[in-house]
KEKE-3310 file (N, C-alpha, C; in steps of 0.2 Angstrom, whole numbers, plus 5000, padded with zeros to 4 digits):
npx = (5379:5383:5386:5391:5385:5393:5397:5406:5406:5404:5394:5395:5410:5426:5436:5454:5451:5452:5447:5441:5435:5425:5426:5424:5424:5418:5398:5391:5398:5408:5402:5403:5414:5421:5409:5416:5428:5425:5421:5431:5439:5453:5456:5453:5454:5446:5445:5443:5451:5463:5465:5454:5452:5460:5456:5443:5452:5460:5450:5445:5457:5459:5450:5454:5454:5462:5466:5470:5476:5472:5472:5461:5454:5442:5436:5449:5455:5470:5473:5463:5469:5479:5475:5471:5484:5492:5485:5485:5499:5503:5494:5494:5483:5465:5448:5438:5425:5422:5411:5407:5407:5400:5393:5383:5381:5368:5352:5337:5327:5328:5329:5333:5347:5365:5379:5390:5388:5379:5389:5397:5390:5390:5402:5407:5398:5395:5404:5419:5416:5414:5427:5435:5430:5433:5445:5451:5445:5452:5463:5454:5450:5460:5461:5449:5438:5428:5419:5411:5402:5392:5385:5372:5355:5338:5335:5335:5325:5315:5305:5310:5308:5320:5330:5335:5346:5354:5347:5346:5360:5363:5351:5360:5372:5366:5364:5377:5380:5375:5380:5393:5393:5387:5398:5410:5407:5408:5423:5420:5417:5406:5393:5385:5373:5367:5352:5349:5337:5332:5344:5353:5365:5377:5379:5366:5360:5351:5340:5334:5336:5330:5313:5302:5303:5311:5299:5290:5296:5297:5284:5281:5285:5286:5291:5292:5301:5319:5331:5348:5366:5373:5364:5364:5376:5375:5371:5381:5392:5384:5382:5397:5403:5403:5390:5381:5386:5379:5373:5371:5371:5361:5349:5349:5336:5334:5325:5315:5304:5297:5298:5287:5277:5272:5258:5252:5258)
npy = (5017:5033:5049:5061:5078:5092:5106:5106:5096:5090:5078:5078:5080:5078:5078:5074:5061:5052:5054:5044:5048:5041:5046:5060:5071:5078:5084:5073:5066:5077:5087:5079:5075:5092:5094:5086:5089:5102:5097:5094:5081:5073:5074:5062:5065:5060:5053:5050:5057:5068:5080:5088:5082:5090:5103:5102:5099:5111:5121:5115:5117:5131:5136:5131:5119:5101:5094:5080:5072:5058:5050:5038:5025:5017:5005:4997:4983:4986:4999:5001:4997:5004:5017:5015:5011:5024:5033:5026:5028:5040:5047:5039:5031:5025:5030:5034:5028:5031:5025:5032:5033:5029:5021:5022:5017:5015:5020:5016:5000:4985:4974:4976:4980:4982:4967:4973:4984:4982:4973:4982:4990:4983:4980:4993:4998:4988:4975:4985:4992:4983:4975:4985:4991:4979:4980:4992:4990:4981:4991:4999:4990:4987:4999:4995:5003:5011:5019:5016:5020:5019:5026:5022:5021:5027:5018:5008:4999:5001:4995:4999:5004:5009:5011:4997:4989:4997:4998:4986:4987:4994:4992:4978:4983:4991:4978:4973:4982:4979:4964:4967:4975:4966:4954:4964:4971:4966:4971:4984:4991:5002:5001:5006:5012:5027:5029:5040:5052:5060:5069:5084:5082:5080:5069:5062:5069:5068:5065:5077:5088:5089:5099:5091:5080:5082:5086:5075:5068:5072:5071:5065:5065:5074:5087:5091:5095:5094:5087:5094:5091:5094:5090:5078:5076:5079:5068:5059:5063:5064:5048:5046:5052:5052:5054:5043:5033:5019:5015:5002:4993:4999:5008:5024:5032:5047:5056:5069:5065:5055:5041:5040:5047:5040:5036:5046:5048)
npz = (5172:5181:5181:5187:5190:5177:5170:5162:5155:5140:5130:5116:5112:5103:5103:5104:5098:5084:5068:5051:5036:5024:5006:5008:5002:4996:4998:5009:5018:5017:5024:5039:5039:5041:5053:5061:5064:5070:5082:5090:5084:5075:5058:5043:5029:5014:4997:4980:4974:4974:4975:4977:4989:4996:4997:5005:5016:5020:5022:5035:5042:5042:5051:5063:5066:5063:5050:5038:5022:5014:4998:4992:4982:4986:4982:4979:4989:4991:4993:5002:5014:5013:5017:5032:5037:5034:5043:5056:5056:5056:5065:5076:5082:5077:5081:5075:5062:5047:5034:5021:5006:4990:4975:4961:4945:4941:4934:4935:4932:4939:4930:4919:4926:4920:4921:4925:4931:4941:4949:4952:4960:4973:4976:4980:4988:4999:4999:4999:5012:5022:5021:5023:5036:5045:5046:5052:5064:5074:5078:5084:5094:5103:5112:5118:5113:5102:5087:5070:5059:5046:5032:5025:5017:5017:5004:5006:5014:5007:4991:4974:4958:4951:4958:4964:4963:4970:4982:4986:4990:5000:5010:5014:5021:5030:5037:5039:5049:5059:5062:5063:5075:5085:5084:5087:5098:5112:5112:5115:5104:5093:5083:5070:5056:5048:5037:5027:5020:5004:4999:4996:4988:4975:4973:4973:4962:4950:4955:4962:4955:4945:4945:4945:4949:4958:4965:4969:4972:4986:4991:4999:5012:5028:5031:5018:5009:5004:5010:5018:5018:5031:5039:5041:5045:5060:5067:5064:5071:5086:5085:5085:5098:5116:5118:5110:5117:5119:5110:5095:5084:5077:5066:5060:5053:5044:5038:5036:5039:5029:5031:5042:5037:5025:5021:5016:5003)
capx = (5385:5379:5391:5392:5385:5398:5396:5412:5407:5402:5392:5398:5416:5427:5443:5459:5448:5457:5440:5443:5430:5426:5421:5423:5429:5409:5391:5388:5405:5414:5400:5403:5424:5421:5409:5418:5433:5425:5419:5437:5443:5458:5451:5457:5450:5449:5440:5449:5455:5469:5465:5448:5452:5465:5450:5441:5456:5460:5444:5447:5463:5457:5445:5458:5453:5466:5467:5475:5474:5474:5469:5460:5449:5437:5434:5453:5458:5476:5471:5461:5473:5487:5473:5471:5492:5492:5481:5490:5505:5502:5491:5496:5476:5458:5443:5429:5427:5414:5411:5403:5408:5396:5391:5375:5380:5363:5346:5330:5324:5335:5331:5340:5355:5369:5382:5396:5384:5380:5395:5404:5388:5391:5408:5410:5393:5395:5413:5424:5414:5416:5435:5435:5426:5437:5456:5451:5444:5458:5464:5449:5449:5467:5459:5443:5433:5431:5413:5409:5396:5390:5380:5366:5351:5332:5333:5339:5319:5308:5308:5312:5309:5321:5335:5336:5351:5357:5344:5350:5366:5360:5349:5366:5375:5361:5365:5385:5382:5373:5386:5400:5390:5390:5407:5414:5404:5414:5428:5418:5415:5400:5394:5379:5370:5362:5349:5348:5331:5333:5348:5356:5370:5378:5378:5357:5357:5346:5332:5330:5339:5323:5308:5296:5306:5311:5292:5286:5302:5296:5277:5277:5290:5282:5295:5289:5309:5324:5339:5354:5371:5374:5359:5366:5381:5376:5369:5388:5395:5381:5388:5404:5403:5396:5381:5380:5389:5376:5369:5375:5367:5356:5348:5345:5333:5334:5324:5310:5296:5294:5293:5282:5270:5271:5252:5248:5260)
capy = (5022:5037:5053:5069:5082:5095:5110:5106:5089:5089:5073:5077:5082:5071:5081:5069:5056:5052:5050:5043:5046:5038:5049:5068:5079:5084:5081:5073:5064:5082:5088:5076:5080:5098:5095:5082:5092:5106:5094:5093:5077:5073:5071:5060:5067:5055:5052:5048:5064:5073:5091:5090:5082:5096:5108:5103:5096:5116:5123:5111:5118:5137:5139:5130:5110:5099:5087:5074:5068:5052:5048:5032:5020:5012:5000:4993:4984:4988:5006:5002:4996:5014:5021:5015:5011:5029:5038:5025:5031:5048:5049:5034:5029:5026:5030:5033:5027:5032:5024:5035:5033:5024:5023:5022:5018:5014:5021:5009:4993:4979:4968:4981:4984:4978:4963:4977:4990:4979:4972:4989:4993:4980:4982:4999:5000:4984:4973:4989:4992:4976:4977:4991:4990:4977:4983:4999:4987:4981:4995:5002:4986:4987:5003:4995:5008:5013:5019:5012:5023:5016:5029:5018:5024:5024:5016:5001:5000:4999:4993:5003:5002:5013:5012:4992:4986:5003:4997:4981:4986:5001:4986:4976:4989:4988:4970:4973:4986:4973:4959:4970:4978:4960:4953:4967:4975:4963:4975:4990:4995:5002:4999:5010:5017:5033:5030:5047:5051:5063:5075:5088:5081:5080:5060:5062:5075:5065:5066:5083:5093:5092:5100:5087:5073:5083:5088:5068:5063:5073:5072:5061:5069:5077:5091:5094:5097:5087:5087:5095:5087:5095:5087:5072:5076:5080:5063:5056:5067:5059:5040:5045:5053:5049:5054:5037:5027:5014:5013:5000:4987:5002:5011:5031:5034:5053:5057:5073:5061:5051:5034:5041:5051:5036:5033:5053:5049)
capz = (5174:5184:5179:5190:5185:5177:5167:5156:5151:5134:5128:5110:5112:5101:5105:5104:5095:5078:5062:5043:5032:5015:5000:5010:4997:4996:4999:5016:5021:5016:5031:5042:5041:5043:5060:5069:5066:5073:5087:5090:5081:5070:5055:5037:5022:5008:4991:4976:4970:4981:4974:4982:4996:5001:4999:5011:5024:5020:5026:5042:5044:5040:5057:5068:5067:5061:5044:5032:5017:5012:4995:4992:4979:4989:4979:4979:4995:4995:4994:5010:5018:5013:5022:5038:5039:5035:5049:5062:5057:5056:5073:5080:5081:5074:5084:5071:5055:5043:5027:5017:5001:4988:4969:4958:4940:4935:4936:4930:4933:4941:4926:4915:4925:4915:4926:4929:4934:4948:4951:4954:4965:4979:4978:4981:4994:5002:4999:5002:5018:5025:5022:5029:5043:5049:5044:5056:5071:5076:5080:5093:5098:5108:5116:5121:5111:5093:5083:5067:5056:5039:5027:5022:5013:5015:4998:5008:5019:5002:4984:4969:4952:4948:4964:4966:4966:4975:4987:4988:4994:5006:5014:5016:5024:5039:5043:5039:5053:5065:5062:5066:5081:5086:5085:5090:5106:5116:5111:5115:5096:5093:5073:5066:5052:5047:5032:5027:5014:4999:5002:4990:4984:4969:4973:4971:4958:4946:4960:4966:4950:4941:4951:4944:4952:4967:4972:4969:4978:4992:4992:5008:5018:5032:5030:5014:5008:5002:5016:5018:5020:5038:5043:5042:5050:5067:5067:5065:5077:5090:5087:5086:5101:5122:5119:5108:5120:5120:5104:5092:5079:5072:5060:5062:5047:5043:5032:5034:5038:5022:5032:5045:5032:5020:5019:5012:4996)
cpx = (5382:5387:5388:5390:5391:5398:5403:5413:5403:5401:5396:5405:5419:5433:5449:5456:5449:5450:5444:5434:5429:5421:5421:5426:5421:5404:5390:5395:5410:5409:5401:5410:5423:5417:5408:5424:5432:5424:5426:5440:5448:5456:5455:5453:5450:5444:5446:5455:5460:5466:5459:5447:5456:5460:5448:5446:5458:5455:5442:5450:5461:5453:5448:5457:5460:5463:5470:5473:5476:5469:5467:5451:5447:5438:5443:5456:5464:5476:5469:5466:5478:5482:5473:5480:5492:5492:5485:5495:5507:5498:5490:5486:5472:5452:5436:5434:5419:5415:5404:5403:5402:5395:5383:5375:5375:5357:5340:5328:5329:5336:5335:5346:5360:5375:5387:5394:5382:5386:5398:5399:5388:5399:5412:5405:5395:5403:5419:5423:5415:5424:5436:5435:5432:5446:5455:5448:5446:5461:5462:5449:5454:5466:5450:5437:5433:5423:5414:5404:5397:5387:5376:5361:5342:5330:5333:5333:5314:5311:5307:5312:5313:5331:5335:5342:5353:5353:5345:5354:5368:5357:5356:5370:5374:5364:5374:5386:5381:5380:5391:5396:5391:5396:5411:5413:5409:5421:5427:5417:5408:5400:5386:5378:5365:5359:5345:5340:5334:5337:5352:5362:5370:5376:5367:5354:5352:5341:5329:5334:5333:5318:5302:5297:5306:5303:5289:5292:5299:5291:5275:5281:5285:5284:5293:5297:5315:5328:5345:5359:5373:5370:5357:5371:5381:5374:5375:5391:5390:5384:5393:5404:5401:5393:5378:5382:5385:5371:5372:5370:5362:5356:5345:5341:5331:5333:5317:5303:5294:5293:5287:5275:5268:5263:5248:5253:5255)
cpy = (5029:5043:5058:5074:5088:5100:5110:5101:5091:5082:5073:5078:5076:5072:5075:5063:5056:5048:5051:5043:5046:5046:5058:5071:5082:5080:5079:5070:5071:5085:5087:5077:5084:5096:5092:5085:5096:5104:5094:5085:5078:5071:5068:5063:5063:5052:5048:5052:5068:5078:5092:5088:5087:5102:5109:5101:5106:5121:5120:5115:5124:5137:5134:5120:5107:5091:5086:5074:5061:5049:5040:5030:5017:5003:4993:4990:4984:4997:5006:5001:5000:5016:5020:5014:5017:5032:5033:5028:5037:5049:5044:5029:5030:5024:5028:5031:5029:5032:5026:5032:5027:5024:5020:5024:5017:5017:5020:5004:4987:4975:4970:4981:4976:4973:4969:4981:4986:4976:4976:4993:4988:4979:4987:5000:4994:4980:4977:4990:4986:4974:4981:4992:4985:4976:4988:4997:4986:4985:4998:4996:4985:4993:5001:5000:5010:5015:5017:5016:5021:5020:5024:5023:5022:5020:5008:4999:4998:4997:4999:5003:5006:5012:5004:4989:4990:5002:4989:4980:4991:4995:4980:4980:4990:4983:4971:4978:4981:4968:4962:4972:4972:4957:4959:4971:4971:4968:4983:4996:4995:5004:5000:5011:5020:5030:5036:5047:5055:5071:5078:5088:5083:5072:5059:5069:5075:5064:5073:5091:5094:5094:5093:5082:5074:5082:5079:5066:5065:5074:5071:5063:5073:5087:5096:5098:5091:5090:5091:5091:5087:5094:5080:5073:5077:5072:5058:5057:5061:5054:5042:5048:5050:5047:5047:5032:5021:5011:5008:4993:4993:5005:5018:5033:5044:5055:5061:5070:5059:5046:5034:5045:5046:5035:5039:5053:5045)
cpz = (5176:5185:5184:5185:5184:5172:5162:5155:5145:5131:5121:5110:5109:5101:5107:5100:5085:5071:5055:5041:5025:5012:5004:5009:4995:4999:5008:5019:5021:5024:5037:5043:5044:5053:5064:5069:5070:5080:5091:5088:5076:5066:5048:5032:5015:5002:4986:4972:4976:4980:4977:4988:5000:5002:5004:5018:5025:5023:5033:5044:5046:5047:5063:5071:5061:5056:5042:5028:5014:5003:4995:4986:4982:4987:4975:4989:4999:4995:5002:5014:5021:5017:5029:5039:5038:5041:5054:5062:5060:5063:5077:5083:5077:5079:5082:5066:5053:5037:5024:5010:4994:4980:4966:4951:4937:4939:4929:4933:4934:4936:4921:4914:4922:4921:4929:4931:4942:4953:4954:4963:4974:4980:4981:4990:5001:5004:5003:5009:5022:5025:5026:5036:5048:5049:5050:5063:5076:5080:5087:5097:5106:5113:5120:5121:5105:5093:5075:5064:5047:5037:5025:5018:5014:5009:5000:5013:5013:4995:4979:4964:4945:4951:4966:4969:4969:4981:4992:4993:5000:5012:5019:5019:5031:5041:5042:5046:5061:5066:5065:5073:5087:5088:5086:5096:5110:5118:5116:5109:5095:5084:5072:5059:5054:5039:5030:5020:5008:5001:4996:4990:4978:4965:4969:4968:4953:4949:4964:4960:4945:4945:4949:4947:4959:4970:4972:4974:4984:4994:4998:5010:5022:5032:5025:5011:5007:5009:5015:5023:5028:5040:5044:5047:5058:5071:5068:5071:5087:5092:5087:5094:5110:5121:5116:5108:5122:5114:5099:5089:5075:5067:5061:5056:5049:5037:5031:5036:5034:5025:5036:5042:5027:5018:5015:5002:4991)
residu = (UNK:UNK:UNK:UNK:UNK:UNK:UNK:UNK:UNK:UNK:UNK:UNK:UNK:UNK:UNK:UNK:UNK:UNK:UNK:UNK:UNK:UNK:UNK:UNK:UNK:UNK:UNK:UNK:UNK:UNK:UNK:UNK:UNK:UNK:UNK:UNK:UNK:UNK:UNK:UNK:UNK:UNK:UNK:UNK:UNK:UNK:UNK:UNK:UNK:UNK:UNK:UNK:UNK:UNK:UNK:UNK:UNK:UNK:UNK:UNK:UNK:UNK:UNK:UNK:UNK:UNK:UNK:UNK:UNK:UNK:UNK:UNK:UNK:UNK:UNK:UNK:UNK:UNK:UNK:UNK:UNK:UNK:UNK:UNK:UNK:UNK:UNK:UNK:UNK:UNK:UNK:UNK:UNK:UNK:UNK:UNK:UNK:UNK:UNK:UNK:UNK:UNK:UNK:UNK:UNK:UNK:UNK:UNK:UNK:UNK:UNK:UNK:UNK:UNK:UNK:UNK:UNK:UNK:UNK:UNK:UNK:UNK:UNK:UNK:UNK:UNK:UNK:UNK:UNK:UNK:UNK:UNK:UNK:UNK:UNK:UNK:UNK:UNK:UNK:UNK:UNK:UNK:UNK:UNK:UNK:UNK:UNK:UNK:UNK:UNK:UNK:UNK:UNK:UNK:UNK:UNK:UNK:UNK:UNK:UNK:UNK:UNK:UNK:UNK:UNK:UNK:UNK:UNK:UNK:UNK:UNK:UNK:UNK:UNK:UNK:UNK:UNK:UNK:UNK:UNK:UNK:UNK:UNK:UNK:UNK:UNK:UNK:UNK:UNK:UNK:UNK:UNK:UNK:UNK:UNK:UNK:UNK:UNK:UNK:UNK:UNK:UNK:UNK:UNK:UNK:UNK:UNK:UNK:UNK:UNK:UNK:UNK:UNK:UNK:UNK:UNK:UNK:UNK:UNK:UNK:UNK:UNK:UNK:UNK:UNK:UNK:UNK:UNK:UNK:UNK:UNK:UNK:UNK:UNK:UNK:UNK:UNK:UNK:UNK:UNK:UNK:UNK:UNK:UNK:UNK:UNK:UNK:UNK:UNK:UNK:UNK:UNK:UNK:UNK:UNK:UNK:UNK:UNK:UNK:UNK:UNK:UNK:UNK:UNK:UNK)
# end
């Protein structure tokens, strides 16, 4: 497809394009709200907690972009479901979707983790995503267009003896993104992930909240630095938008150079 050139086409502009994202009352999905709103989308705000999700749909609102709130437990899937009924109702479509949201009740060794601690982590990272993912398809698919962005994890590329079954369900994430990329391109739906490396949440505060962990964590990074949350975001903003009107089944790893420095840690 061979576009004119046009000094007021904007590859990223997501203006009129209606995004839900899991888990963005903080860290990298609250990032990711804030700068597709500013991109111009409608945006859903939604965690588990209302009071923090109005925060941030308020600092939306507060510089001229437009939000909701829709609270939601992931990890129920009549929850998932109030949410996308929600946002259709409320703005009659769903463009993006971005399943952020994820848990990591254990840190150790896989033979350790306890049945529920696992359980809860392919429930929440992998299951709810997969629900998900296909409750909100339908939708882009009646307009012959939708994106699809998965948070995955460089934890989900190598093994761990500490991050296993969180690595597990990071790894599954990837192919949950292909599959759908798959069965639904036909549609015109494009289905990604970002595997971000070590970013300053609150989510991976037990990896860069001690210096002794953080500097090992980030020995091989080429960067020589953990990540920040809006350094993921522009990465969403991308597939969600043009510019990544032809990308679909992949994996954007972001993450300072740690796979490509791998052989100096």
């Amino acid at each position: 497809m061979t576009l004119a050139p046009n000094a007021r086409d904007n590859l990223f502009d997501l203006t009129g394009k209606v995004a839900i994202i899991t888990g963005s009352s903080r860290g990298i999905g609250r990032a990711i709200a804030i700068r597709m709103a500013q991109h111009g989308a409608k945006v859903v705000v939604t965690s588990r907690k209302a009071e923090a999700c109005e925060k941030v749909a308020e600092e939306i609102r507060s510089t001229g972009g437009e939000a909701i709130v829709v609270p939601c437990n992931v990890s129920e899937k009549a929850q998932l479901q109030d949410l996308v009924d929600a946002t259709i109702k409320h703005w009659g479509r769903i463009d993006i979707l971005v399943c952020n949201a994820a848990v990591n009740p254990f840190f150790g060794p896989s033979k350790d983790i306890p049945d529920d601690a696992f359980d809860k982590i392919m429930d929440v990272n992998i299951k709810s995503n997969h629900w998900l993912c296909n409750m909100a398809a339908p939708d882009m698919a009646k307009r012959q267009d939708g994106a699809i962005i998965i948070i995955s994890s460089v934890g989900g590329l190598f093994g761990s003896n500490t991050l296993g079954a969180y690595g597990i369900s990071k790894a599954a994430d990837m192919q949950l993104a292909r599959n759908l990329a798959v069965e639904w391109g036909p549609q015109n739906i494009r289905a990604n992930c970002i595997a971000p490396g070590l970013i300053k949440t609150d989510f991976a505060r037990a990896l860069w909240e001690n210096p002794e962990i953080s500097k090992k964590a980030t020995k091989g990074y080429a960067l020589k630095r953990i990540g920040d949350p809006d350094e993921i975001a522009g990465a969403a903003v991308f597939l969600a938008s043009a510019a990544g009107r032809f990308m679909t089944g992949q994996t954007m790893i972001i993450d300072g150079g740690g796979m490509v420095n791998f052989q100096s840690v």
